[in-house]
C-alpha positions as a printed NumPy array, in Angstrom:
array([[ 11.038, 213.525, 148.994],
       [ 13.342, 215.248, 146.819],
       [ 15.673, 217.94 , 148.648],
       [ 18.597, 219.952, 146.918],
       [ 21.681, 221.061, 148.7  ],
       [ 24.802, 222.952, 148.001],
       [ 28.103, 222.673, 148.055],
       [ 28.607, 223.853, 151.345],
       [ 25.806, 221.62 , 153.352],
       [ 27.188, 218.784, 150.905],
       [ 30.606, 219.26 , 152.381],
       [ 29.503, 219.045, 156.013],
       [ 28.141, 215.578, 155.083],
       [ 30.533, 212.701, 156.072],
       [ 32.055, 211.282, 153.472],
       [ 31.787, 207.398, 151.989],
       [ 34.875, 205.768, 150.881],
       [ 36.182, 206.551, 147.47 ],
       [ 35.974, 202.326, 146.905],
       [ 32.391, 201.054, 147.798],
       [ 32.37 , 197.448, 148.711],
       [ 30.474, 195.313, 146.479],
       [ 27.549, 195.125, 148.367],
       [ 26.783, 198.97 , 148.321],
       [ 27.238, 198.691, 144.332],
       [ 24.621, 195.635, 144.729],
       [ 22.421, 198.028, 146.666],
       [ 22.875, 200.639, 144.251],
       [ 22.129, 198.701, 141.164],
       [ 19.181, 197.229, 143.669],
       [ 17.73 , 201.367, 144.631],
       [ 18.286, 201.942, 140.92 ],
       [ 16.061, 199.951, 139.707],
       [ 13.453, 200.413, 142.589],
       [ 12.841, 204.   , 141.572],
       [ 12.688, 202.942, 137.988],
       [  9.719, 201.002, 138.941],
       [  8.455, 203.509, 141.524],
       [  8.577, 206.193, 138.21 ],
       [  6.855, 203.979, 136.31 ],
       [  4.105, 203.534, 139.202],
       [  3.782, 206.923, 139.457],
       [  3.352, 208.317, 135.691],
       [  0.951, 205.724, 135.241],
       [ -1.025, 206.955, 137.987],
       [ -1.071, 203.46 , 139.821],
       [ -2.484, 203.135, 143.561],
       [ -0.048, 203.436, 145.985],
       [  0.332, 201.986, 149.646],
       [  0.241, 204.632, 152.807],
       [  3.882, 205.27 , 153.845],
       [  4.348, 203.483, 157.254],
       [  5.068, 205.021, 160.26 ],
       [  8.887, 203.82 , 159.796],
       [  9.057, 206.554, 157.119],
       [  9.094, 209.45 , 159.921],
       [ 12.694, 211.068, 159.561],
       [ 13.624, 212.58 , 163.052],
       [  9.631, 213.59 , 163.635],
       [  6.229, 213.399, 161.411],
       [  8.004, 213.879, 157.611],
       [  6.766, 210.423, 156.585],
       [  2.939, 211.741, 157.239],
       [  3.418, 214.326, 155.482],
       [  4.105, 213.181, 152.066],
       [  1.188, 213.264, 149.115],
       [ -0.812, 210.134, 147.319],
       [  2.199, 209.623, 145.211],
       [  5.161, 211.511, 147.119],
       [  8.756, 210.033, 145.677],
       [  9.213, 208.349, 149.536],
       [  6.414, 207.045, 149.922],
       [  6.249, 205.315, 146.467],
       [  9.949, 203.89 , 147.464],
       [  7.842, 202.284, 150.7  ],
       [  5.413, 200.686, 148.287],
       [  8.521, 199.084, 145.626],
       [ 10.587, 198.553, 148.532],
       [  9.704, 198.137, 152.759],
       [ 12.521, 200.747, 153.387],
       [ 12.855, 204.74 , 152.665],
       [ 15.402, 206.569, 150.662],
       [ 16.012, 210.22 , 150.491],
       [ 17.507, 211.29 , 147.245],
       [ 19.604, 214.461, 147.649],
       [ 21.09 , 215.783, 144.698],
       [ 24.437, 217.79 , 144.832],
       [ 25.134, 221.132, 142.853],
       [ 27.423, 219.278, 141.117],
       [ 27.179, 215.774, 138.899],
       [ 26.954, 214.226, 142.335],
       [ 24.314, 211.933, 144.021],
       [ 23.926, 211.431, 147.692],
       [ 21.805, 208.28 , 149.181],
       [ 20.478, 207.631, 152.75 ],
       [ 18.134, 205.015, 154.41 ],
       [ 16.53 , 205.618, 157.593],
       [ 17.928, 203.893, 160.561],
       [ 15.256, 202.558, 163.508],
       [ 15.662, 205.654, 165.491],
       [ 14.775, 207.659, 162.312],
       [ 18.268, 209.14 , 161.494],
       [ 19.605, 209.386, 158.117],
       [ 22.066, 206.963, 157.405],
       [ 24.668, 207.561, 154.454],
       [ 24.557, 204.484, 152.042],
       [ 26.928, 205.773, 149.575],
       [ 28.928, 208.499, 147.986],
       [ 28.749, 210.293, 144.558],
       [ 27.613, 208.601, 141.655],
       [ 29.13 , 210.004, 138.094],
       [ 28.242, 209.997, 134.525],
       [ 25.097, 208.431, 132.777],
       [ 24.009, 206.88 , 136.483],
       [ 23.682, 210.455, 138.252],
       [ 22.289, 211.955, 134.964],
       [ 19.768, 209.234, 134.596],
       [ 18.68 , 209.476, 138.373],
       [ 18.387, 213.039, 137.77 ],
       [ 16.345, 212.894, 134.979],
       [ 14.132, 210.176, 137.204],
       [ 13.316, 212.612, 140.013],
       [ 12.789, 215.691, 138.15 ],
       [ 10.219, 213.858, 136.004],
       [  8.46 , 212.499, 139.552],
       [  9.   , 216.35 , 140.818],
       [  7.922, 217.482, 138.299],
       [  4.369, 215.01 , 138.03 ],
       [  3.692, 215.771, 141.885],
       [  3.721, 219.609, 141.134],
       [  1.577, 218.648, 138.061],
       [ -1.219, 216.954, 140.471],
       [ -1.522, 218.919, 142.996],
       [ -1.679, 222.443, 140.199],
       [ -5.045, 224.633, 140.259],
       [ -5.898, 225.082, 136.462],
       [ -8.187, 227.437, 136.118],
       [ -9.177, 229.596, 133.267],
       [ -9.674, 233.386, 133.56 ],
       [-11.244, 233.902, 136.244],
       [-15.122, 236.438, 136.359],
       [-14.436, 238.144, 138.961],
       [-17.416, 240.698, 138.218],
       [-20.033, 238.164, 137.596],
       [-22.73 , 239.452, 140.108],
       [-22.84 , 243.099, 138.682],
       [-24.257, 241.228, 135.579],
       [-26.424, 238.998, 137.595],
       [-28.645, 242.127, 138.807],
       [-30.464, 245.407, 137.454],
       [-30.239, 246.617, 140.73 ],
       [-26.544, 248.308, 140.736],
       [-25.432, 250.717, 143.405],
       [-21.957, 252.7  , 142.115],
       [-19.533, 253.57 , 144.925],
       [-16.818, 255.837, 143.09 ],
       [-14.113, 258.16 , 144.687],
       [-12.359, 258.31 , 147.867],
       [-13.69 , 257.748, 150.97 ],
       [-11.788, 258.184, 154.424],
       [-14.527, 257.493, 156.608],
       [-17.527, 254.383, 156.519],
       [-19.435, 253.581, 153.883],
       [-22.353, 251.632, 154.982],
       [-24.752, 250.14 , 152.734],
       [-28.081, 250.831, 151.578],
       [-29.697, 246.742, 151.739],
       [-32.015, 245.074, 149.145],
       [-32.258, 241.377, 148.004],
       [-29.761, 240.722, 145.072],
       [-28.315, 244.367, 145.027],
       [-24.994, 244.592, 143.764],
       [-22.523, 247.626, 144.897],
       [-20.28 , 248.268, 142.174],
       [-17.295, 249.48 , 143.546],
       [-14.326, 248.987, 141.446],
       [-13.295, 252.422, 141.08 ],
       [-13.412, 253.115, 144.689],
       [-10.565, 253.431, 147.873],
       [-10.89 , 253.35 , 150.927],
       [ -8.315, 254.966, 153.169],
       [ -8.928, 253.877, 156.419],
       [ -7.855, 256.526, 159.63 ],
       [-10.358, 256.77 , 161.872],
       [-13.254, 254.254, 161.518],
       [-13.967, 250.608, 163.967],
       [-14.649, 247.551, 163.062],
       [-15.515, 247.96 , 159.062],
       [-14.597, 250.529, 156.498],
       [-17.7  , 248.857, 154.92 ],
       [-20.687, 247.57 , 157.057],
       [-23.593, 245.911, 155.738],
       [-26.338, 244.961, 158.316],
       [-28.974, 242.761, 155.759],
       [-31.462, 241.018, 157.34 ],
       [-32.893, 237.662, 155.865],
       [-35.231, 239.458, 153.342],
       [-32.14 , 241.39 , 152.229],
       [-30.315, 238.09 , 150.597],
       [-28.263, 238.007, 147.823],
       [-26.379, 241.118, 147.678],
       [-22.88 , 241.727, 146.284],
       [-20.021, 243.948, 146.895],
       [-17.386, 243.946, 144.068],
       [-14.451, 245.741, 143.957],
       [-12.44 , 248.553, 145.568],
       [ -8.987, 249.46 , 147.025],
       [ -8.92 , 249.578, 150.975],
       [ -5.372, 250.538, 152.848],
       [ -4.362, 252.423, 156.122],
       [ -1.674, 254.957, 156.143],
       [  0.064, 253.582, 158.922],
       [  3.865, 252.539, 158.712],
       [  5.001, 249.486, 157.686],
       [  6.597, 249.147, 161.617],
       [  3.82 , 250.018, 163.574],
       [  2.789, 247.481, 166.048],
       [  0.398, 244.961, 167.05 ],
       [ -1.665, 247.254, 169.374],
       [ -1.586, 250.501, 167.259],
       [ -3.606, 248.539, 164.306],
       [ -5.589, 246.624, 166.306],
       [ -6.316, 249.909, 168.494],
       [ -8.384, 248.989, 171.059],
       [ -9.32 , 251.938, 173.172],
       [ -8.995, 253.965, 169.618],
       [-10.402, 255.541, 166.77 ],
       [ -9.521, 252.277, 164.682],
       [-10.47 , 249.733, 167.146],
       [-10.669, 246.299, 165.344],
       [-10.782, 247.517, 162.094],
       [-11.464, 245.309, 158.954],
       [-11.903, 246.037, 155.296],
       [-15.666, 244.758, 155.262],
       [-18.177, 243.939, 157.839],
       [-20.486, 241.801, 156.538],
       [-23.086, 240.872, 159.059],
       [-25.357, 240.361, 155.885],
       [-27.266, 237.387, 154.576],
       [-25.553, 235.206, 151.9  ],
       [-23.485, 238.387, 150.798],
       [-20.914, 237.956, 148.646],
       [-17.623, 240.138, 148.67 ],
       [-15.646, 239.94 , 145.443],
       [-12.23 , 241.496, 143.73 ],
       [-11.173, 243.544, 146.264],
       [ -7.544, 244.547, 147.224],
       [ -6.56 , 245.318, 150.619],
       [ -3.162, 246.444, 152.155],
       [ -1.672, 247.257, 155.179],
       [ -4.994, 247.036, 157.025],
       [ -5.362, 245.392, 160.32 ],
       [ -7.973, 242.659, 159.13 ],
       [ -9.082, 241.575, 156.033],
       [-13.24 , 240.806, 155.566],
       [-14.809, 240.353, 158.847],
       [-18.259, 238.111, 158.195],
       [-20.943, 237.961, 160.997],
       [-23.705, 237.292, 158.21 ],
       [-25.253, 233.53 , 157.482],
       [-23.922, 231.916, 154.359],
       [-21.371, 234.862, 153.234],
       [-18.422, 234.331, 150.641],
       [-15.232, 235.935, 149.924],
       [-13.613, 235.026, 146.215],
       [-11.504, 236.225, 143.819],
       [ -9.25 , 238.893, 146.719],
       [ -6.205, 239.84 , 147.496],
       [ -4.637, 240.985, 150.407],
       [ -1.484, 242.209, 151.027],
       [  0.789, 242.835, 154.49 ],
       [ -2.527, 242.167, 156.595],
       [ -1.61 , 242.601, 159.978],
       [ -3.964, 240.368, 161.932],
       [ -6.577, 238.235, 160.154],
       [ -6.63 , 236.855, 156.691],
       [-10.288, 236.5  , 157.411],
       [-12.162, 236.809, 160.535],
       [-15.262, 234.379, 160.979],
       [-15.284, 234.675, 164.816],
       [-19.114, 234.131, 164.914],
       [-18.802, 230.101, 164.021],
       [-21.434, 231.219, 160.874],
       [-21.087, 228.992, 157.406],
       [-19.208, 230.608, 154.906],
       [-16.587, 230.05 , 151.484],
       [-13.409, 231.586, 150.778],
       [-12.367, 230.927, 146.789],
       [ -9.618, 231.548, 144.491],
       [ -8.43 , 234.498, 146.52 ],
       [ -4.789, 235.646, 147.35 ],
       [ -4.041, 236.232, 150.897],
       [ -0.093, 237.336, 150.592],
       [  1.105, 237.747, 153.87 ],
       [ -0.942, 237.921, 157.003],
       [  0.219, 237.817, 160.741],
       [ -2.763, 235.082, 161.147],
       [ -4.782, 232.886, 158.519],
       [ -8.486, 232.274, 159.245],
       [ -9.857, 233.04 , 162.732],
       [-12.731, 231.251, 164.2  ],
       [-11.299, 232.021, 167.751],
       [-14.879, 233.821, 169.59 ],
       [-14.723, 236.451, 172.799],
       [-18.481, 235.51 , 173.383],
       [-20.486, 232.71 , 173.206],
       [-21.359, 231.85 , 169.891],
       [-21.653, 227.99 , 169.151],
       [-20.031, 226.955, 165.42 ],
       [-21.955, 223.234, 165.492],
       [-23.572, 222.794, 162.13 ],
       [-21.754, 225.484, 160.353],
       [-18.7  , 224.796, 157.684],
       [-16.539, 226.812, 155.604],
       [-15.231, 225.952, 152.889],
       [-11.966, 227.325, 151.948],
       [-10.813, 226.278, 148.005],
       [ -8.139, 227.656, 145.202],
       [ -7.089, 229.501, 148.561],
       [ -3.388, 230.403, 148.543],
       [ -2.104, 231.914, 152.323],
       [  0.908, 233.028, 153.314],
       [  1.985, 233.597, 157.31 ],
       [  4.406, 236.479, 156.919],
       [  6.354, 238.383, 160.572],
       [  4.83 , 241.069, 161.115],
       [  6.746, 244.038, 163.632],
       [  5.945, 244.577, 167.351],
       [  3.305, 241.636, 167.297],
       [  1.311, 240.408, 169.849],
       [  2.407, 240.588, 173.163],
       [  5.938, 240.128, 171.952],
       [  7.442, 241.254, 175.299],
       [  5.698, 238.029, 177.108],
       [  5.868, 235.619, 174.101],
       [  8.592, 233.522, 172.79 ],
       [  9.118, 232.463, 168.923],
       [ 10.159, 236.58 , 168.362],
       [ 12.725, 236.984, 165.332],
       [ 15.15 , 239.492, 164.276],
       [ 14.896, 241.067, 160.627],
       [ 17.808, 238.059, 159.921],
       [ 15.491, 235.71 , 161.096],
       [ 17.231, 234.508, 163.897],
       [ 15.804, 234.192, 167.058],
       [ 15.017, 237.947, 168.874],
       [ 17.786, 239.051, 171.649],
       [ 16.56 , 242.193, 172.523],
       [ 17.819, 244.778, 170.277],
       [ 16.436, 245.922, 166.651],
       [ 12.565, 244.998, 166.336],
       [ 10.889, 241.832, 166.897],
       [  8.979, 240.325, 164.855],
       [  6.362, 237.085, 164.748],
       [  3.366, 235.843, 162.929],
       [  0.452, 233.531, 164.361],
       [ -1.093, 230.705, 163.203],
       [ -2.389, 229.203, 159.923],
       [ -5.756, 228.704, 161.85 ],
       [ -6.469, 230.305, 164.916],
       [ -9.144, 228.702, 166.895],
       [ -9.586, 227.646, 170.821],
       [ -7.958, 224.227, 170.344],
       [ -8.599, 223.318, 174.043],
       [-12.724, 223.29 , 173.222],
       [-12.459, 222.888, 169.708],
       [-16.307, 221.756, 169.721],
       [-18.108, 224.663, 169.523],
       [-16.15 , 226.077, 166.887],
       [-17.118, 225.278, 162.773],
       [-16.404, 222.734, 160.636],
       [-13.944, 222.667, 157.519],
       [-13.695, 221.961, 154.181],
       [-10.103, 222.171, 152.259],
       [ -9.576, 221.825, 148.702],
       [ -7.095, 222.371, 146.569],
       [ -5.461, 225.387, 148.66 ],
       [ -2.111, 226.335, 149.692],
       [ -0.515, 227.423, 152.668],
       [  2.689, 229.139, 152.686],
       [  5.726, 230.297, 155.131],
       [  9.055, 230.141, 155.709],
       [ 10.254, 231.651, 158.702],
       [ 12.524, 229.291, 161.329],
       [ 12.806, 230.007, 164.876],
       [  8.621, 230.889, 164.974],
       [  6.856, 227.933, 167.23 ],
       [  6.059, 225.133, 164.888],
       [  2.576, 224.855, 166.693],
       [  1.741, 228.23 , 164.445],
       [  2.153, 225.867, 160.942],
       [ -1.167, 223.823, 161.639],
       [ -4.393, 222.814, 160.281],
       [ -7.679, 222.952, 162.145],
       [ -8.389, 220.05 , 164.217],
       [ -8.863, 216.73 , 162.516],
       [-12.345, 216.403, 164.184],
       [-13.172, 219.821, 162.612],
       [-12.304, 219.046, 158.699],
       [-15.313, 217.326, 157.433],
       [-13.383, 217.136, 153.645],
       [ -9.662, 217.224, 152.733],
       [ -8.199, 217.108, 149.551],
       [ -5.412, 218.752, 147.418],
       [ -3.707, 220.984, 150.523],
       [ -0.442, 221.506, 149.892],
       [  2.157, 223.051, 152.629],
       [  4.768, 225.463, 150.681],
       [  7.569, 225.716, 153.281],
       [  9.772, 228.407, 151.884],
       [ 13.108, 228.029, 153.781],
       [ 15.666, 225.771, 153.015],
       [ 15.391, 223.819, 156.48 ],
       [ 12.97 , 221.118, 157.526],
       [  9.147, 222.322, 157.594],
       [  8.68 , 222.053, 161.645],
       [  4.48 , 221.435, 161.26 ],
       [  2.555, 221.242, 164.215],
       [  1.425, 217.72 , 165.24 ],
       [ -2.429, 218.108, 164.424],
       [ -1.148, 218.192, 160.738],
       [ -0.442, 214.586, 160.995],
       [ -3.297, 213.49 , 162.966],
       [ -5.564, 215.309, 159.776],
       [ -3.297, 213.152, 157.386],
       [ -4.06 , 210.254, 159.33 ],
       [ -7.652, 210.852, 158.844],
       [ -7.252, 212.204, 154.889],
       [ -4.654, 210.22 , 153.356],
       [ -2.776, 211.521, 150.645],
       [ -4.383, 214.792, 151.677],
       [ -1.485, 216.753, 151.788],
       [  1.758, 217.131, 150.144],
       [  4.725, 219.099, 151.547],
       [  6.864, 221.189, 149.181],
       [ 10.235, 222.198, 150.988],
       [ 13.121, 224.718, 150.204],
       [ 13.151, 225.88 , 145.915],
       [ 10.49 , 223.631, 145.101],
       [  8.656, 225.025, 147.052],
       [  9.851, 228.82 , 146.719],
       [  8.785, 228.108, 142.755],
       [  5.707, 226.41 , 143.225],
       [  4.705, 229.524, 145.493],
       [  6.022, 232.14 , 142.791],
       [  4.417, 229.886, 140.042],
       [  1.059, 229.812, 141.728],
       [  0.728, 233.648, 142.587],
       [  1.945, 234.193, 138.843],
       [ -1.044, 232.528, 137.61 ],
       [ -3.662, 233.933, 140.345],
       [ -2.559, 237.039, 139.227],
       [ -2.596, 236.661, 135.384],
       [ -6.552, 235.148, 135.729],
       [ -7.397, 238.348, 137.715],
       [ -5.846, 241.199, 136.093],
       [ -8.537, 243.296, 136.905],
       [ -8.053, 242.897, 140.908],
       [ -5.626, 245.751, 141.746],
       [ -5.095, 245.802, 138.23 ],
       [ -2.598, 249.538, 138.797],
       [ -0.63 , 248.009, 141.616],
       [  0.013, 244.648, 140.61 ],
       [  3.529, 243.158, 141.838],
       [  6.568, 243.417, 139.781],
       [  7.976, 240.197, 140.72 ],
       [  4.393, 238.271, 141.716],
       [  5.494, 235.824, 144.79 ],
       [  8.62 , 236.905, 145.908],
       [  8.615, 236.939, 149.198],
       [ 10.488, 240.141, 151.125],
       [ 11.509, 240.282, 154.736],
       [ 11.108, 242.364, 156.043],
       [  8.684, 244.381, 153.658],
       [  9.019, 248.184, 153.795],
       [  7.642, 251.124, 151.834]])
């Protein structure tokens, strides 16, 4: 794994003596030419041994690491594990891991050709893991099913209170000239009740946002003796419905499906204050090449009643999800994890702030809920002092098909993971790949750049000006 530091963190390191003994030079001369071989491995695509459990530094890091991660390649050239830390300056730091797991300094700075070479080594490898775990795509047809059908319904104009829709097999509801302020309407702005004859249908487009403040709380979206009691965007208790291209901001959760065999592609939501998506009825479903940039929670499957999930997958692919604290969240007066607008941890004064987790399901009966599929998605956060069990996966049982997930941890510390994420890359390995600190602040940028350039026509007059920047905390 390649991390960067600066001058300051590289100053707090203890320092190797300005002579090296022979036998570190031996050992350089010895890693040197390990991760020329390991580079060579790895551009030509060769197979590559499963990091042992010896690679763990401090915790679960060695599990982490991708098909061809730089550490795990080291494992496979040579039965010990380097970190390669790279200086601001011409300088090149070297550790091993000791048999409790702690780094242990091997040597100082290297100058000159050596360092530039090694440089040039692991930005090539870098550079080849971002390359294989990228989603190229073309453009992306966002609009596909209004072309599919002759049976078009247009929704234009403003609308403030619900729009529900008029059902027929394979309708389409054209609605991307359409907004929908939402004030005083439950559980969907849109709701579409389609019964099994009424398959097929379509909802593309439109702009849905609430007028509330960018500090209000928890309870006052979620609003559960109110006017706006559990609102979402879309309520979609329809048969294989699909919802397409719409943008959604500052509402409290993003499409709600209750229907059988419902999608969601090609979205975007922004500042979502609960739920990503909501899928608390266990029913099959797909989520595809959407944008979910900053939500409290990820994907719910978490049910108040007594639905049973067995049987039923969804399939989440070319997703890209990012946790982002929210204000006054849930129960923050009884909960710990709470952080200040500096991000350290909350002390009372100012406003608190949290986010949940990636997945949110009830992990203590975990078989009644649905199955998942994960494919070449991303999942994105950054913010230390929140409880590491909130960075997770769904259980291992529960992921029928793994592949391509990569974790973009946005901070310049250690990603803190939950544990289930190595017991899924126990079952899936070379599942997923962990991106730390700029690498993985670029990757992140890089990746909402291009979702954004293949759907220009998603929110296409309020696009970002600096796509995948991430600002805390986000006012306006």
């Amino acid at each position: 794994m390649v991390h960067t530091t600066d001058t300051s963190q590289r100053e707090s390191q203890v320092r190797a003596p300005a002579s090296l003994p022979l036998a570190w030079i031996a050992k350089t001369v010895r890693f040197v030419s390990v991760l020329a071989a390991t580079a060579s491995e790895i551009l030509a695509g060769g197979p590559l041994a499963s990091a042992p459990r010896s690679a763990d530094h401090g915790g679960c890091w060695g599990s982490f690491l991708a098909e061809r991660d730089l550490t795990k390649a080291i494992h496979y050239n040579q039965q010990s594990s380097f970190d390669l830390f790279p200086a601001s300056s011409d300088s090149i730091w070297l550790f091993s891991t000791k048999p409790d797991h702690t780094p242990h300094l091997l040597m100082g700075t290297l100058a000159g050709s050596l360092s530039a070479a090694l440089k040039s080594i692991q930005v090539t490898i870098l550079n080849h893991k971002l390359a294989l775990v990228s989603i190229s795509q073309p453009p992306a047809y966002t609009f596909a099913c209004l072309d599919l059908t002759s049976d078009v319904v247009n929704v234009t104009g403003i609308h403030d209170t619900k729009y529900t829709t008029s059902n027929a097999k394979n309708r389409a509801f054209d609605a991307r000239s359409a907004t929908f302020l939402i004030q005083k309407e439950s559980h969907g702005m849109v709701a579409s009740r389609g019964n099994a004859s009424q398959t097929g249908m379509c909802w593309a487009g439109g702009y849905f946002y609430s007028s509330k403040p960018w500090d209000a709380s928890w309870d006052d979206h979620k609003d559960l003796d109110g006017p706006t009691r559990n609102s979402s965007v879309i309520n979609n208790a329809s048969h294989g419905m699909t919802v397409t291209g719409i943008h959604f901001f500052n509402v409290e959760d993003g499409p709600r499906s209750r229907g059988v065999n419902w999608t969601v592609q090609h979205v975007w939501g922004e500042y979502v204050r609960d739920d990503c998506i909501e899928n608390d009825h266990f029913l099959s479903g797909r989520v595809y090449d959407s944008l979910f940039d900053g939500c409290y929670t990820g994907i719910s499957t978490r049910s108040s009643g007594s639905y049973n999930g067995q049987g039923h997958v969804v399939t989440l692919e070319n997703v890209l999800l990012r946790l982002h604290p929210m204000p006054y969240p849930y129960k923050w007066q009884s909960k710990s994890g709470n952080i200040d607008e500096n991000g350290n941890p909350y002390d009372g004064s100012g406003i608190p702030y949290r986010h949940g987790k990636f997945f949110k399901y009830v992990e203590k009966n975990p078989r009644t809920n649905n199955h998942f599929v994960l494919k070449d998605s991303v999942f994105a956060a950054g913010s230390e002092n929140i409880e590491a069990s909130n960075f997770n996966l769904p259980h291992p049982d529960l992921i029928d098909q793994c592949q391509g997930v990569v974790f973009a941890w946005l901070a310049d510390s250690r990603f803190p993971g939950s544990h289930n994420i190595v017991a899924v890359q126990r079952k899936f390995p070379g599942c997923i790949t962990l991106l730390e600190g700029q690498d993985a602040r670029d990757f992140w940028r890089q990746k909402v750049i291009d979702w954004h350039q293949r759907h220009p026509h998603v929110g296409a007059r309020r696009k970002p000006a600096n796509p995948g920047e991430v600002v805390f905390p986000l006012k306006f």
